[in-house]
C-alpha positions, 0 to 999 in steps of 0.5 A: 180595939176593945169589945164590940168592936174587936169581936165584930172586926175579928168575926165578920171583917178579917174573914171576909177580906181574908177571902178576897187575899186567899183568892187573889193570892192563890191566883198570884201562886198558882199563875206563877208556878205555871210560869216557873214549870214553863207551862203557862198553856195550862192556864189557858184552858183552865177556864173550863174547869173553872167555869164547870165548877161554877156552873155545878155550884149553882146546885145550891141556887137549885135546891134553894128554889126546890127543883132539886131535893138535897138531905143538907141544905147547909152542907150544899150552901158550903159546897156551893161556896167552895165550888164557886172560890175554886172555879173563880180562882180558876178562872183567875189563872186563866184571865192571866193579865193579858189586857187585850180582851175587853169582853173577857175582862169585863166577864173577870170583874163581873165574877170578882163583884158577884164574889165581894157580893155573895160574901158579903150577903154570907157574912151579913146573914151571920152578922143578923142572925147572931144579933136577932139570937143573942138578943132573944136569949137576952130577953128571954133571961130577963123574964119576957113573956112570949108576946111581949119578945116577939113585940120587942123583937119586931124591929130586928125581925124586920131587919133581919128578913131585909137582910135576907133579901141581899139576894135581890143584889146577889142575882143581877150581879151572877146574871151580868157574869153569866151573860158576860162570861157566856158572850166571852166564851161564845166569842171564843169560838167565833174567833177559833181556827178550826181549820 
């Protein structure tokens, strides 16, 4: 692999795959330390730790619509990422692979897409706001006056705010987890023996 291709593979791809194996992965460990320590209870109530953490990353969601006012909107965004992996891989643990609760499990995938989702818009945005940079600097080099840039730009900057808007995916998806994971939890009560 050569150029281009090499640096975009290396860039974007890998780390965005390497997010899916690390998460998967340290579920895999995490389920199988519990296993070997012979305590496999834990992971049925890591669920609500994991769903707690979830829950405090969406600060970032907050802060982006203004309810809430922060000093690092950048520093909250990796916040919010970290939260949500660690909540997930939490969650992970807890699913365990016990096939006999639909809604749960349907509550699982939801999360797994709302995560293959929030990574791709990350790693999209990278990818087009290094392109519409480089390419600025590229004409700015040659000499391009302002107006004549912004109309040479004009297409990736089209391109770029369709880009941003990956969040019109991002949302539906975190709403069908929200609701699934709510039913789950909701049917996890109903079904509870309070005596």
């Amino acid at each position: 692999m050569t150029g281009w291709r090499a640096h975009l593979v290396g860039r974007e791809v890998l780390p965005f795959y390497l997010a899916l194996l690390m998460l998967g992965g340290g579920a895999l460990l995490l389920d199988a330390l519990l296993h070997l320590l012979d305590v496999v209870w834990i992971g049925r109530w890591l669920g609500i730790p994991g769903t707690l953490l979830i829950l405090g990353s969406f600060g970032y969601s907050l802060a982006r619509r203004k309810w809430i006012r922060v000093a690092s909107p950048a520093g909250l965004l990796r916040l919010h990422e970290r939260m949500a992996w660690a909540g997930s891989l939490l969650i992970l643990v807890h699913a365990g692979i016990h096939f006999n609760a639909i809604l749960a499990w349907l509550a699982v995938w939801a999360m797994l897409i709302n995560i293959a989702s929030g990574l791709t818009g990350k790693f999209l945005m990278q990818r087009a706001r290094l392109r519409l940079e480089e390419t600025r600097a590229r004409l700015r080099a040659q000499g391009l006056s302002e107006a004549a840039l912004e109309e040479s730009l004009h297409w990736d900057s089209l391109t770029f705010d369709i880009v941003r808007r990956w969040r019109v995916v991002h949302y539906p998806v975190t709403l069908a987890f929200a609701v699934l994971a709510l039913a789950h939890i909701l049917a996890v009560f109903w079904h509870w023996s309070w005596r």
